[in-house]
Residue frames as a rotation matrix with the C-alpha (Angstrom) as fourth column:
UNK 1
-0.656 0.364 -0.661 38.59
-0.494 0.455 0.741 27.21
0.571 0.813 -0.118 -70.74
UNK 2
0.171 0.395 -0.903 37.28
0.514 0.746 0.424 24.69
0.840 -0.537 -0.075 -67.93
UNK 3
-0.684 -0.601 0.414 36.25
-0.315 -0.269 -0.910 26.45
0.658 -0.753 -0.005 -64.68
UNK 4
-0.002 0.553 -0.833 34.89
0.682 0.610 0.403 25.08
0.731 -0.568 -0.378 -61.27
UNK 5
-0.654 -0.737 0.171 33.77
0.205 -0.390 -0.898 27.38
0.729 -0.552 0.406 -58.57
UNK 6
-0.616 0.179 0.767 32.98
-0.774 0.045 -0.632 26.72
-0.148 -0.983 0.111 -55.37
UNK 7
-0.055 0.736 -0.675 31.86
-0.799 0.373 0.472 23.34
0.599 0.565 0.568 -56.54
UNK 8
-0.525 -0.153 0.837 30.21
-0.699 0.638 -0.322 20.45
-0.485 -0.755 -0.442 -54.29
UNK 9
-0.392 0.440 -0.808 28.63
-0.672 0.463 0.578 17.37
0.628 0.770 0.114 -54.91
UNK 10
-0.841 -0.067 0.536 26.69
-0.453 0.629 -0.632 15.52
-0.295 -0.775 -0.559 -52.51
UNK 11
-0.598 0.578 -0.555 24.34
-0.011 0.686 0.727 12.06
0.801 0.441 -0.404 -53.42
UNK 12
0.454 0.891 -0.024 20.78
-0.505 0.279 0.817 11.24
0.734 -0.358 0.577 -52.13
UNK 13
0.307 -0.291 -0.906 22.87
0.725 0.688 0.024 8.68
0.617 -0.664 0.422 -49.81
UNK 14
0.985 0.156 -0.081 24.65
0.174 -0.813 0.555 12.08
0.021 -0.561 -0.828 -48.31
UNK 15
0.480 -0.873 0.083 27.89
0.811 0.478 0.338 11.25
-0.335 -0.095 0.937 -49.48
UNK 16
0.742 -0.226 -0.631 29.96
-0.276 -0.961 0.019 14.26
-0.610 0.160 -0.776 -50.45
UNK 17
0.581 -0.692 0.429 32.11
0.776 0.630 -0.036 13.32
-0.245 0.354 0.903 -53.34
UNK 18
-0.015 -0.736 0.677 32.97
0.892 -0.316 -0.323 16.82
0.451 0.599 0.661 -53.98
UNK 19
0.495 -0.007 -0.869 33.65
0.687 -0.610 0.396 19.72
-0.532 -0.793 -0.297 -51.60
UNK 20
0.899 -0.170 -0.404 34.40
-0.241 -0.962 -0.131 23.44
-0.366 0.215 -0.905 -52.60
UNK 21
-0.209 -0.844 0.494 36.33
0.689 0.231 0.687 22.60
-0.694 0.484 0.534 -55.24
UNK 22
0.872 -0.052 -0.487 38.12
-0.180 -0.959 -0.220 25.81
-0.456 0.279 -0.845 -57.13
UNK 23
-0.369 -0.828 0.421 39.97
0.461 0.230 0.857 25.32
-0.807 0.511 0.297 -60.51
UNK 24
0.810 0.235 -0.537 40.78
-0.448 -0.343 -0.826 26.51
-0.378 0.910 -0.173 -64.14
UNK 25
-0.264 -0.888 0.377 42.34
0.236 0.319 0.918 24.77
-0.935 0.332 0.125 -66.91
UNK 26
-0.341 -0.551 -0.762 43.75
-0.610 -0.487 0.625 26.06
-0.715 0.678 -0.170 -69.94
UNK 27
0.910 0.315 -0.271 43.27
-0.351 0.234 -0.907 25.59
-0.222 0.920 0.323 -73.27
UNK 28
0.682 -0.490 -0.543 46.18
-0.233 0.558 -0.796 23.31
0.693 0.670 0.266 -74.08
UNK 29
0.010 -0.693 0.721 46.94
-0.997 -0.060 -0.044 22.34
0.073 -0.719 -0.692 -70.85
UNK 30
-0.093 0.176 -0.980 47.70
-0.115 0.976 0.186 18.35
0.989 0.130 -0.070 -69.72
UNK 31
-0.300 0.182 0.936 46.42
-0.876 -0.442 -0.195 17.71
0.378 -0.879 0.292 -66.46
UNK 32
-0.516 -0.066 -0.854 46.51
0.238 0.947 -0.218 14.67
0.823 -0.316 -0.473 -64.50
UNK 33
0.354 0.774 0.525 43.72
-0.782 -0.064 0.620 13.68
0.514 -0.630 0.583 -61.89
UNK 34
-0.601 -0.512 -0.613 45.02
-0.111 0.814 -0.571 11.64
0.791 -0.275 -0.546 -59.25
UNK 35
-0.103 0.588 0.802 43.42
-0.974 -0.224 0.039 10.42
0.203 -0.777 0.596 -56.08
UNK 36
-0.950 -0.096 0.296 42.93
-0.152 0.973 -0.172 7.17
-0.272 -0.208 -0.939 -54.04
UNK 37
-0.475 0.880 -0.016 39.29
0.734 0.406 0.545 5.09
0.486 0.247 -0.838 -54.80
UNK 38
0.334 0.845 -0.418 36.25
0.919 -0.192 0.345 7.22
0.211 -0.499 -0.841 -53.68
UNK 39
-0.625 -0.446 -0.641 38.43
0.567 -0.823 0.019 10.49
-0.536 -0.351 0.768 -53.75
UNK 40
0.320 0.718 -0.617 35.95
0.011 -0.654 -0.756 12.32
-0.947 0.236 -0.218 -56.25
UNK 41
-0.791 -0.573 -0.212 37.82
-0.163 -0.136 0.977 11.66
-0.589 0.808 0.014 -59.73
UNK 42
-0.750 0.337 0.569 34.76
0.661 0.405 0.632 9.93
-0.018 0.850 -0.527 -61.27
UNK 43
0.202 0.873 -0.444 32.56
0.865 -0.372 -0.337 12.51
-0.459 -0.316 -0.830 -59.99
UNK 44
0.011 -0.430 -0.903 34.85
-0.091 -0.899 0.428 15.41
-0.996 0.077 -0.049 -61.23
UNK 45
-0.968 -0.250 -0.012 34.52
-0.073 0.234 0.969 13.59
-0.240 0.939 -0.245 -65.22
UNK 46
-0.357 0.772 0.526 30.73
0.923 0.204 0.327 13.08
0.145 0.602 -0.785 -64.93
UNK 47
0.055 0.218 -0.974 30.47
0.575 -0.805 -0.147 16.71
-0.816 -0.552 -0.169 -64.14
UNK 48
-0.044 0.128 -0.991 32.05
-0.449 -0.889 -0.095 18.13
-0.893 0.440 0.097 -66.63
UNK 49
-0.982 0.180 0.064 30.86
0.070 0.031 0.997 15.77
0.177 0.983 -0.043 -69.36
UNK 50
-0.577 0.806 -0.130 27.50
-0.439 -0.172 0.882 16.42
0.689 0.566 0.453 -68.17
UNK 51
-0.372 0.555 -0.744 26.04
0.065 0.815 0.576 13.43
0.926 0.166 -0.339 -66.13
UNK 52
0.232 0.783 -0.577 25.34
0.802 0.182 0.569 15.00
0.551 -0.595 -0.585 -63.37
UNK 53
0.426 0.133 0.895 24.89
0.021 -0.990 0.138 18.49
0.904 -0.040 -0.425 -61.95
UNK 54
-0.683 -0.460 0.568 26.34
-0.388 -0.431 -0.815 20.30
0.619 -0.776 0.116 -58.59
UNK 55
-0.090 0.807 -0.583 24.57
0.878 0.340 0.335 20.15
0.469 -0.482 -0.740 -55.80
UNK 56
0.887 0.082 -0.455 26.24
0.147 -0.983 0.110 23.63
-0.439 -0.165 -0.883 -55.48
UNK 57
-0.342 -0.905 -0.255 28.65
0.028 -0.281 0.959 25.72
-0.939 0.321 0.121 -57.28
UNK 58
0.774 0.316 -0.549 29.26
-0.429 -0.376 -0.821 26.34
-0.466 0.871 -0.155 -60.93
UNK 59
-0.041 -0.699 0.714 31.07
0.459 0.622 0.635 24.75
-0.888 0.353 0.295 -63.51
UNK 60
0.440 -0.016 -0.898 32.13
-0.577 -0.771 -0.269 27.12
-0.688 0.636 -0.349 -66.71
UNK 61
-0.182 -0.699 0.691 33.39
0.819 0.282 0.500 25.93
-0.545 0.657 0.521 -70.54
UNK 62
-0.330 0.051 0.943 34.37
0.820 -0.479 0.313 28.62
0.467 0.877 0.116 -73.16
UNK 63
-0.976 0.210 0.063 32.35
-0.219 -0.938 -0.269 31.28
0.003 -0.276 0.961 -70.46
UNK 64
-0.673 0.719 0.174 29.75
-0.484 -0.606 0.631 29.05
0.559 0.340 0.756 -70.78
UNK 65
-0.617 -0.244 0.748 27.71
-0.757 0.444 -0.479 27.82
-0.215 -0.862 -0.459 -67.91
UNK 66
-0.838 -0.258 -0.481 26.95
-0.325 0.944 0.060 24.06
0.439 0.206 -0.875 -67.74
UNK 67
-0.777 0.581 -0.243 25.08
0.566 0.473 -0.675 23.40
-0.277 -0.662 -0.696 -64.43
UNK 68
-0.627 0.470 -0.621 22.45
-0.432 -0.873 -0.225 26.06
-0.648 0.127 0.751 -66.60
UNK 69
-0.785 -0.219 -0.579 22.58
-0.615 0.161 0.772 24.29
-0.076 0.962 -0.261 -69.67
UNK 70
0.192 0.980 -0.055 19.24
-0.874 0.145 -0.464 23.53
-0.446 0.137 0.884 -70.79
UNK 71
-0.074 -0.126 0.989 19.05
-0.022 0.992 0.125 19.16
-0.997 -0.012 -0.076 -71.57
UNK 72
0.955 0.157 0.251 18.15
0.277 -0.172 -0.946 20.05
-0.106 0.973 -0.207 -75.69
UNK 73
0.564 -0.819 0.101 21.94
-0.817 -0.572 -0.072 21.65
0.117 -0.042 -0.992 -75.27
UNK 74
0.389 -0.561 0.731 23.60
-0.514 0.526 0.677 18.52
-0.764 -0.639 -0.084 -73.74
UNK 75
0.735 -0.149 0.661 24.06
0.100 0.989 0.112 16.75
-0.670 -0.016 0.742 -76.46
UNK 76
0.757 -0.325 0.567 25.84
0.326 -0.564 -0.758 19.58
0.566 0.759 -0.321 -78.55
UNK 77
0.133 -0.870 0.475 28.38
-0.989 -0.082 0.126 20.31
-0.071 -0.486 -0.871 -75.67
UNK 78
0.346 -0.612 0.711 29.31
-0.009 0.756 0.655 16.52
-0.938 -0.233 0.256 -75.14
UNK 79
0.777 -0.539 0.326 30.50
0.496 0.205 -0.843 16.97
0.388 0.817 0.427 -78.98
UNK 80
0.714 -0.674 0.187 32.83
-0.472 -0.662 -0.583 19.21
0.517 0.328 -0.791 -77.92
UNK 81
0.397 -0.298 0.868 34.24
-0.807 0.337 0.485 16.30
-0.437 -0.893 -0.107 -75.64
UNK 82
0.137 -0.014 -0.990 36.46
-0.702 0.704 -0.107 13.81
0.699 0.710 0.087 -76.30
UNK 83
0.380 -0.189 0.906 36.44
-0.874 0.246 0.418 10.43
-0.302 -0.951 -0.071 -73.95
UNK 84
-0.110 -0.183 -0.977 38.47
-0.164 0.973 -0.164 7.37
0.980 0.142 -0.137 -73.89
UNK 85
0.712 0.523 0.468 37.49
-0.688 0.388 0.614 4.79
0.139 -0.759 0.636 -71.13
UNK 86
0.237 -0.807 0.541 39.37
-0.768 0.185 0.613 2.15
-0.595 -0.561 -0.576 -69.24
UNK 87
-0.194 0.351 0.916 37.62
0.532 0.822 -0.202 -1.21
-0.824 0.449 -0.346 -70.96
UNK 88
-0.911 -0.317 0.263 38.23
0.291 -0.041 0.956 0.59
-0.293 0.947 0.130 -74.69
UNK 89
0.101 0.995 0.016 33.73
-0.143 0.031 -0.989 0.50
-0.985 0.098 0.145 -75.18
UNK 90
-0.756 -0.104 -0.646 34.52
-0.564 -0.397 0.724 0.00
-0.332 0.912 0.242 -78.84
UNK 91
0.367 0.922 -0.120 32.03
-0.853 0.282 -0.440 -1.81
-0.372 0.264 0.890 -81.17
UNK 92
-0.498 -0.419 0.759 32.95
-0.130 0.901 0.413 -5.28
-0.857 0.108 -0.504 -81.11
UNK 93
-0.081 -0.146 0.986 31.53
0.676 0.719 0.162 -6.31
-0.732 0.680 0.040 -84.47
UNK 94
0.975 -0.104 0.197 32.07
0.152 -0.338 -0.929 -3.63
0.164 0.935 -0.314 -86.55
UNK 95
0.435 -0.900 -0.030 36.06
0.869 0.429 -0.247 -3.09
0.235 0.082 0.969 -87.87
UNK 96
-0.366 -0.359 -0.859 38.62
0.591 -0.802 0.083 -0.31
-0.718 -0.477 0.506 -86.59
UNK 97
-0.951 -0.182 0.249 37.66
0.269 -0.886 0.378 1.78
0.152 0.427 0.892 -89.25
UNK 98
-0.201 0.964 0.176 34.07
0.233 -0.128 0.964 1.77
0.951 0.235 -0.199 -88.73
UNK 99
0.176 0.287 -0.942 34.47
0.978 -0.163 0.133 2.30
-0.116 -0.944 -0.309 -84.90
UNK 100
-0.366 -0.225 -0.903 35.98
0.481 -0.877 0.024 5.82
-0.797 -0.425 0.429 -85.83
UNK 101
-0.873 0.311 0.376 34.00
0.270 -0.335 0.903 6.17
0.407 0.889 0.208 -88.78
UNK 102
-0.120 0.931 -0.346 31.23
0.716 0.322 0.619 5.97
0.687 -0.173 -0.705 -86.34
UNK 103
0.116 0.757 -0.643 31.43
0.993 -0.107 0.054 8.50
-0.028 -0.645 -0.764 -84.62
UNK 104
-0.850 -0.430 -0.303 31.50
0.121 -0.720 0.683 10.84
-0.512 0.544 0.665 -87.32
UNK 105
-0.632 0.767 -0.112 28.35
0.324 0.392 0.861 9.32
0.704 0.508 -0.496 -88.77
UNK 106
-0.149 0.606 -0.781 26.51
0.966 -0.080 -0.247 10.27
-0.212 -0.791 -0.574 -85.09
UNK 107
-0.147 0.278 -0.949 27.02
0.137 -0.945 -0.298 13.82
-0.980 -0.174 0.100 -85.38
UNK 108
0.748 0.661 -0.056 26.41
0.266 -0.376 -0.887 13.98
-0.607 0.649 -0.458 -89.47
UNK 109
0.131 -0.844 -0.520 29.09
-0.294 -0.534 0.793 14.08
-0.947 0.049 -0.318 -91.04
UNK 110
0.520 0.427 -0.740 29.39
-0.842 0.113 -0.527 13.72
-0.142 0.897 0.419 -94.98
UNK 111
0.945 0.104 0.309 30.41
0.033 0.912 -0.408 10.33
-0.324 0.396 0.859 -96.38
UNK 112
0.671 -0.705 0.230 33.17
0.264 -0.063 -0.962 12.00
0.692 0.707 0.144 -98.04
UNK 113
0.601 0.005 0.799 34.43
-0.484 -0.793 0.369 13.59
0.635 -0.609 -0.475 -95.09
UNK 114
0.780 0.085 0.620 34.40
-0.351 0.879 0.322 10.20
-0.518 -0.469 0.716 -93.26
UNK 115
0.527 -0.778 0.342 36.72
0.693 0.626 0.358 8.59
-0.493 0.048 0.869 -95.55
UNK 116
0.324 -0.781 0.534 39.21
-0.014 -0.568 -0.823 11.36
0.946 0.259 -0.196 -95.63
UNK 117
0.485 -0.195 0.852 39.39
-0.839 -0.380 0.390 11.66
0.248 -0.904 -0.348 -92.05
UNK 118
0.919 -0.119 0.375 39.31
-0.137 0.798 0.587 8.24
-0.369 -0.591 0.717 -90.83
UNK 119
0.688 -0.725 -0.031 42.51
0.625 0.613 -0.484 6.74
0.370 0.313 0.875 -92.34
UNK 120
0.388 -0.409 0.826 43.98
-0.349 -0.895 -0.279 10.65
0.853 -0.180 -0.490 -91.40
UNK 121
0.480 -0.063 0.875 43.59
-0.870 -0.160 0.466 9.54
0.110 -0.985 -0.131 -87.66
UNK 122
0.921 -0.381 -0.081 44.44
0.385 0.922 0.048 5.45
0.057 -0.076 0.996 -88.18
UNK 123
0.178 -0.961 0.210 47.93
0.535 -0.084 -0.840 6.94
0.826 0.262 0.500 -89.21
UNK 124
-0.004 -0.426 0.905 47.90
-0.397 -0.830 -0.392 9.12
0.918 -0.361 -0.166 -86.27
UNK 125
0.509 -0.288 0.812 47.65
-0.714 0.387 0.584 6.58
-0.482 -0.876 -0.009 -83.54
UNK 126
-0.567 -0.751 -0.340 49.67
-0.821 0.480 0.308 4.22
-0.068 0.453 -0.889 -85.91
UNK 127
-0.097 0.316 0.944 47.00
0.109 0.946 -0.305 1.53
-0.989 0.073 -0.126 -86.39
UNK 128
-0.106 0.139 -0.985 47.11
-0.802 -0.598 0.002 2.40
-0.588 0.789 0.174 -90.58
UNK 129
-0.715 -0.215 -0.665 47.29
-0.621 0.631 0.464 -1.15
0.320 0.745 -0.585 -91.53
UNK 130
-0.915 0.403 0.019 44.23
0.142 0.367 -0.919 -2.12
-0.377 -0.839 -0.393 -88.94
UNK 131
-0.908 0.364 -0.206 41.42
-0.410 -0.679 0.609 -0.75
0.082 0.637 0.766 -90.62
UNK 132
0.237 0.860 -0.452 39.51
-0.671 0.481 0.564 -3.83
0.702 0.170 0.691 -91.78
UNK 133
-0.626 -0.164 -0.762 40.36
0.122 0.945 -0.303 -5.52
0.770 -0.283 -0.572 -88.61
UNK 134
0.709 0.671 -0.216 37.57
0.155 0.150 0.976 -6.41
0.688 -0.726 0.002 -85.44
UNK 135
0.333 -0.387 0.860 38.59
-0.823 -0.565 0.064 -5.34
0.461 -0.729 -0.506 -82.05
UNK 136
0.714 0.127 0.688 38.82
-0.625 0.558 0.546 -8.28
-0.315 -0.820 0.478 -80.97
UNK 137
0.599 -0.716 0.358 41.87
0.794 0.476 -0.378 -9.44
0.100 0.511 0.854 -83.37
UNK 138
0.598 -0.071 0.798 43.34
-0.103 -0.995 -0.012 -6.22
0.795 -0.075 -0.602 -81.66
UNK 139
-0.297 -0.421 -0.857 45.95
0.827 0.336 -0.451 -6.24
0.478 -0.843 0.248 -78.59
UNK 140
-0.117 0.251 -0.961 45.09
0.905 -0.372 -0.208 -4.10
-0.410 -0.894 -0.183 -75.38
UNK 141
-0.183 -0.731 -0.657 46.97
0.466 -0.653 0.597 -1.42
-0.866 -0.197 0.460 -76.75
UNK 142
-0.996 0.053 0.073 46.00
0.041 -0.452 0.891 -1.01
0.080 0.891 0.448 -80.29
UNK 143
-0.207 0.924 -0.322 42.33
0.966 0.245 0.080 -1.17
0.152 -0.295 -0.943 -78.53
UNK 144
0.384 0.054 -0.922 42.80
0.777 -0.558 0.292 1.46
-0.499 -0.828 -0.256 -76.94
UNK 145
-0.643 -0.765 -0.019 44.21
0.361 -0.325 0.874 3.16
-0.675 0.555 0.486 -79.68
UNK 146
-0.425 0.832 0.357 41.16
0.737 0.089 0.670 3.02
0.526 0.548 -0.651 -81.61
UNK 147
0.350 0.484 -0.802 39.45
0.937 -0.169 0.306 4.34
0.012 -0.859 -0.512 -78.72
UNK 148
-0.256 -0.659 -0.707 41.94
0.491 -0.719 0.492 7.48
-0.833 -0.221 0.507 -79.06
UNK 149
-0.986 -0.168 -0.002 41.22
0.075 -0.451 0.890 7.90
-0.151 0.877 0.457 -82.62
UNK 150
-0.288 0.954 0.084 37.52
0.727 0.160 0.668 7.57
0.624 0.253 -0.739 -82.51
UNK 151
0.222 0.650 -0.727 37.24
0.890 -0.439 -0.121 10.04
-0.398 -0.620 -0.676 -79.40
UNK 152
-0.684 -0.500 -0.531 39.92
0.168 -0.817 0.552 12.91
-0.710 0.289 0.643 -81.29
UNK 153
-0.156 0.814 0.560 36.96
0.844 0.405 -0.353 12.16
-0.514 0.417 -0.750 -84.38
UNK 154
0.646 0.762 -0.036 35.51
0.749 -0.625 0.219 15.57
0.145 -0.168 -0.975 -84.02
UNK 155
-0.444 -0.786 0.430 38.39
0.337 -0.592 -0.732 17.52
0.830 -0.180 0.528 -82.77
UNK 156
0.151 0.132 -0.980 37.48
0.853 0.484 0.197 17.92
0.500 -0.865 -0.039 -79.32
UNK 157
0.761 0.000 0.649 38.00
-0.345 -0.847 0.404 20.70
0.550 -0.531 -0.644 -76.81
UNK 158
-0.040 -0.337 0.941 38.80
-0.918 0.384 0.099 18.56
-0.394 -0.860 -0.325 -74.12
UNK 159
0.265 -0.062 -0.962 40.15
-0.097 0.991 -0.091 14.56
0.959 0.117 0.257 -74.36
UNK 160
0.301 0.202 0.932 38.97
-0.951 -0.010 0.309 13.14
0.072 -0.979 0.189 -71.17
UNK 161
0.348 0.407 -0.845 40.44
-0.535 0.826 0.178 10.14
0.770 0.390 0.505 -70.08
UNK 162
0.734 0.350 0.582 39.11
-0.625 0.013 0.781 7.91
0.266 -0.937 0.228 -67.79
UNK 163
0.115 -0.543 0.832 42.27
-0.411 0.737 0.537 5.44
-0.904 -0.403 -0.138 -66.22
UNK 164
0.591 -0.215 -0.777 43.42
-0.740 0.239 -0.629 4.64
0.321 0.947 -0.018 -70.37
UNK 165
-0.195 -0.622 -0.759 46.59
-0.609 0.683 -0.403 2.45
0.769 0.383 -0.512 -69.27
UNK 166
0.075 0.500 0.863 44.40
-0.996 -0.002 0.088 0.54
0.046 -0.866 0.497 -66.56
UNK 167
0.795 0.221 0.565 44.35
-0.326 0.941 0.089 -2.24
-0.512 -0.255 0.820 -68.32
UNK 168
0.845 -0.444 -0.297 47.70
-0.434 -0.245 -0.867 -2.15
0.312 0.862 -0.400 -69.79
UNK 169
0.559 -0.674 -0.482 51.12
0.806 0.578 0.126 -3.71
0.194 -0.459 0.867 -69.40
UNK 170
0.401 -0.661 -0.634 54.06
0.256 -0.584 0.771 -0.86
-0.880 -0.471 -0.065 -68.57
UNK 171
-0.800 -0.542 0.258 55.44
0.446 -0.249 0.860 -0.82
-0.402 0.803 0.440 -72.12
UNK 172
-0.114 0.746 0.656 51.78
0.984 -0.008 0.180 -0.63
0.140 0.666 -0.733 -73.81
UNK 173
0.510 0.364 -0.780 51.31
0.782 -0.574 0.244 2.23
-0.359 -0.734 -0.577 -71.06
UNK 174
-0.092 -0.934 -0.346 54.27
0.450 -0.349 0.822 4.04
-0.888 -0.081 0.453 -72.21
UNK 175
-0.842 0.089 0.532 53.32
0.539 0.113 0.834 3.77
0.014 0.990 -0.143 -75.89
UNK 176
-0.055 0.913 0.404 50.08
0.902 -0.128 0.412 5.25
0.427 0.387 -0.817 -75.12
UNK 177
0.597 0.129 -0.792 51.04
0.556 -0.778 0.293 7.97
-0.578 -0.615 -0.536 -73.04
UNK 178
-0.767 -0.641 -0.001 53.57
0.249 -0.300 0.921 9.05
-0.591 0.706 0.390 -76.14
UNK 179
-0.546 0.405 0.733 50.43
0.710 -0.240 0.661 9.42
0.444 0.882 -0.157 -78.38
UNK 180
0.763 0.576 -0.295 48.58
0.643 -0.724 0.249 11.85
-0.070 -0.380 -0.922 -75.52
UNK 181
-0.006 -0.651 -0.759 51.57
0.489 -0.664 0.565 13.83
-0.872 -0.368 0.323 -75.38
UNK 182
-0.765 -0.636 -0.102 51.51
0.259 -0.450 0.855 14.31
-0.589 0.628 0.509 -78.93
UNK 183
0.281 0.927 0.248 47.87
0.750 -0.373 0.546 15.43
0.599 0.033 -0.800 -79.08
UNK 184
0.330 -0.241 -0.913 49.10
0.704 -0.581 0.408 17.30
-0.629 -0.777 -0.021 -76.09
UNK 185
-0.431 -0.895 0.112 51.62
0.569 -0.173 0.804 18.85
-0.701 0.410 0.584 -78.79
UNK 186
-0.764 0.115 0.635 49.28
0.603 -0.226 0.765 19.47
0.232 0.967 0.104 -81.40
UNK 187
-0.817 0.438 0.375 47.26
-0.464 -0.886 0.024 21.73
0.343 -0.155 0.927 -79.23
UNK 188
-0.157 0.803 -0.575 44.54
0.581 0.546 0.603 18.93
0.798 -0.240 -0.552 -77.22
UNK 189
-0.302 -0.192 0.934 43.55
-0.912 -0.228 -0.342 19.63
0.278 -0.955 -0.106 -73.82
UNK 190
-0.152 0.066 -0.986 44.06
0.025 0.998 0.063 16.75
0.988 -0.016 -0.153 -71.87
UNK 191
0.011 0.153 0.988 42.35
-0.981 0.195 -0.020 15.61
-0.196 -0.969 0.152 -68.36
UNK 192
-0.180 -0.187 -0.966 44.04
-0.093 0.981 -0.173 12.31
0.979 0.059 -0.194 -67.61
UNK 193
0.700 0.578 0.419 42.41
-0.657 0.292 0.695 10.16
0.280 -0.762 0.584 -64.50
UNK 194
-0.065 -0.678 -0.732 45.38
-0.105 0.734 -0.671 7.75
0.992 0.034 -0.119 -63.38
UNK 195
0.908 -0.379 0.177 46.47
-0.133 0.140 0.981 5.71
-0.397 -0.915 0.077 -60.16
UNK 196
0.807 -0.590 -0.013 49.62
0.565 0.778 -0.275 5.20
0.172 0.214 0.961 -62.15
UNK 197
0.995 0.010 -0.100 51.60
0.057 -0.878 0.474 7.52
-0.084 -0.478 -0.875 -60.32
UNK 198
0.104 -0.975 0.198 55.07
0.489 0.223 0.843 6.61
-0.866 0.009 0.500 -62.03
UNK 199
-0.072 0.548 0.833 53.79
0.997 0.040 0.060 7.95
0.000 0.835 -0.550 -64.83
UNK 200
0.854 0.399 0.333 52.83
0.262 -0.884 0.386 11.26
0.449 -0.243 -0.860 -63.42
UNK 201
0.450 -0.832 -0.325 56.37
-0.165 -0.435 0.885 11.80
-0.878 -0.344 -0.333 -61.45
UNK 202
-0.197 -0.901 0.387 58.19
0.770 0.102 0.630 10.98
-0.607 0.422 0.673 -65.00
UNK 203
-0.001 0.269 0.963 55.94
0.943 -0.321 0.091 13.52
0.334 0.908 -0.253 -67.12
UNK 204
-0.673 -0.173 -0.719 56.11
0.669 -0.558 -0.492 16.34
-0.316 -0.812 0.491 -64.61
UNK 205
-0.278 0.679 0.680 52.70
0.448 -0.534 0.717 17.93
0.850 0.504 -0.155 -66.37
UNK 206
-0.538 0.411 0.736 50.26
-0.689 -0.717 -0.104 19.75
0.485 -0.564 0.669 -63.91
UNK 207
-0.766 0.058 -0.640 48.72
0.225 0.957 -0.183 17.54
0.602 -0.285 -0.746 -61.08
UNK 208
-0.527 0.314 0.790 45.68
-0.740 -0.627 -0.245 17.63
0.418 -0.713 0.563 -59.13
UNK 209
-0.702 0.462 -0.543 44.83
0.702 0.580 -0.413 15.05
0.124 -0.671 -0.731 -56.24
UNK 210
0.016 0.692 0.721 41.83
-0.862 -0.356 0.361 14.95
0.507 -0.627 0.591 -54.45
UNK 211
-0.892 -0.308 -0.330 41.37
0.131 0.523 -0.842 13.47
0.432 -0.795 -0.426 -50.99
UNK 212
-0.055 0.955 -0.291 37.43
0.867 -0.099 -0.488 12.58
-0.495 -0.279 -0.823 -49.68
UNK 213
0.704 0.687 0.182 35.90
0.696 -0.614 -0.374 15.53
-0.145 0.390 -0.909 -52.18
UNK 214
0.688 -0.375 -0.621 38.72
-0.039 -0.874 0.484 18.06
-0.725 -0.308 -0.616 -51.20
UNK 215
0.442 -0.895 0.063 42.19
0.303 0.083 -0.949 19.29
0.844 0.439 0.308 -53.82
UNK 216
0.947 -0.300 -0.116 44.75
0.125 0.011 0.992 18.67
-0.297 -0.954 0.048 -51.66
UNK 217
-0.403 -0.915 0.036 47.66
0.382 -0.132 0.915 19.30
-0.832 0.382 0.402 -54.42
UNK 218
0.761 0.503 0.409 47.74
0.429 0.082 -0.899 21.16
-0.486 0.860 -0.154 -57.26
UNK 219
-0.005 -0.983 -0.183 51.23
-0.067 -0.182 0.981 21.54
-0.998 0.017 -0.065 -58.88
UNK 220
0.927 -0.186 0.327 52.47
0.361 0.680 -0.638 22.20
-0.104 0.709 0.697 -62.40
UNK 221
0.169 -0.961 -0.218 55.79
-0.033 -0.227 0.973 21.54
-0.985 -0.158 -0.070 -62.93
UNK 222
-0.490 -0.712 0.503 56.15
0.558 0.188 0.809 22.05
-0.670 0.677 0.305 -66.70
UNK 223
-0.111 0.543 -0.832 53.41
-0.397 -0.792 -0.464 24.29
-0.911 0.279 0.303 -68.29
UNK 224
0.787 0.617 -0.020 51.87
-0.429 0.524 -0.736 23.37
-0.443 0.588 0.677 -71.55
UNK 225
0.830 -0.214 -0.515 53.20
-0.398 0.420 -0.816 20.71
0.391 0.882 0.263 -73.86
């Protein structure tokens, strides 16, 4: 589904955030990105949603190539992306249902559509009684929830996500890694960024570190789901 080969990345400054990096993930695989600060993780997400090209190499979805992909094109692949961020980005004054109503409404979707789905998904991260409430009468966790149900929206390819329990307590964390798994389940692909690395030794999914630009592990110890 998702290949890199022989991909680098080096900035106008001359940094090298990514070095001849060589992967493929699966359709319905779950795949943790690990790596200290400045290892290449954020560089390896704005790649393949888009924001910025090799400097060499190639970068395949579906068979089809990206670092090609004429800019009139970009915004029709990033539908096929879902992303949740650390800090949640929802729309602070409109209510949970209108954050994932929204971004159904971006790509055209019918009215009717919209309010079949949306409550569909409330019930699937468990925020069903949240609806008409404002993020900000929201804990961390049911933020971030939103945030889960607004990127899945569309049905996705891929649910990218950048450091989700960053700003979380250890239980919240827990709680939210129980709803990726069960996207996992229902057939997502998941590319989870984390430093939480308890997390990643209890789920035994498929790991890849980078180290300055380079994969220096790639291990799965459970295959899909």
């Amino acid at each position: 589904m998702l290949v890199l080969n022989n991909v680098q990345m080096r900035y106008p400054s001359g940094t090298v955030a990514l070095e001849d990096v060589n992967l493929k993930i699966n359709r319905g695989e779950f795949v943790f990105l690990i790596g200290s600060s400045g290892a290449g993780k954020s560089t390896f997400i704005k790649l393949i949603t888009k924001e910025i090209d090799p400097t060499a190499g190639s970068l395949y979805k579906g068979g089809l190539d990206i670092t090609r992909m004429h800019k009139r094109r970009i915004p029709y692949y990033r539908r096929s992306l879902g992303i949740v961020f650390q800090d949640y980005r929802l729309l602070s004054n409109e209510t949970v249902y209108e954050n994932v109503a929204f971004a159904m409404r971006i790509i055209g979707k019918r009215n009717r559509e919209i309010k079949r789905n949306v409550p569909l998904l409330l019930n699937l991260v468990g925020l069903s009684d949240r609806g008409k409430h404002f993020p900000m009468e929201l804990s961390g966790g049911e933020q971030q929830r939103v945030a889960i149900a607004r990127a899945v929206a569309n049905n996705p390819d891929i649910l990218i996500c950048d450091e989700p329990t960053g700003n979380l307590d250890p239980e919240t964390s827990w709680e939210l890694i129980d709803l990726l798994m069960k996207l996992n389940r229902y057939g997502a692909t998941i590319i989870m960024a984390t430093h939480q690395h308890d997390i990643v030794d209890v789920l035994k999914k498929r790991v890849i570190e980078l180290d300055k630009g380079r994969v220096v592990r790639d291990e799965d110890h459970g295959g899909y789901h």
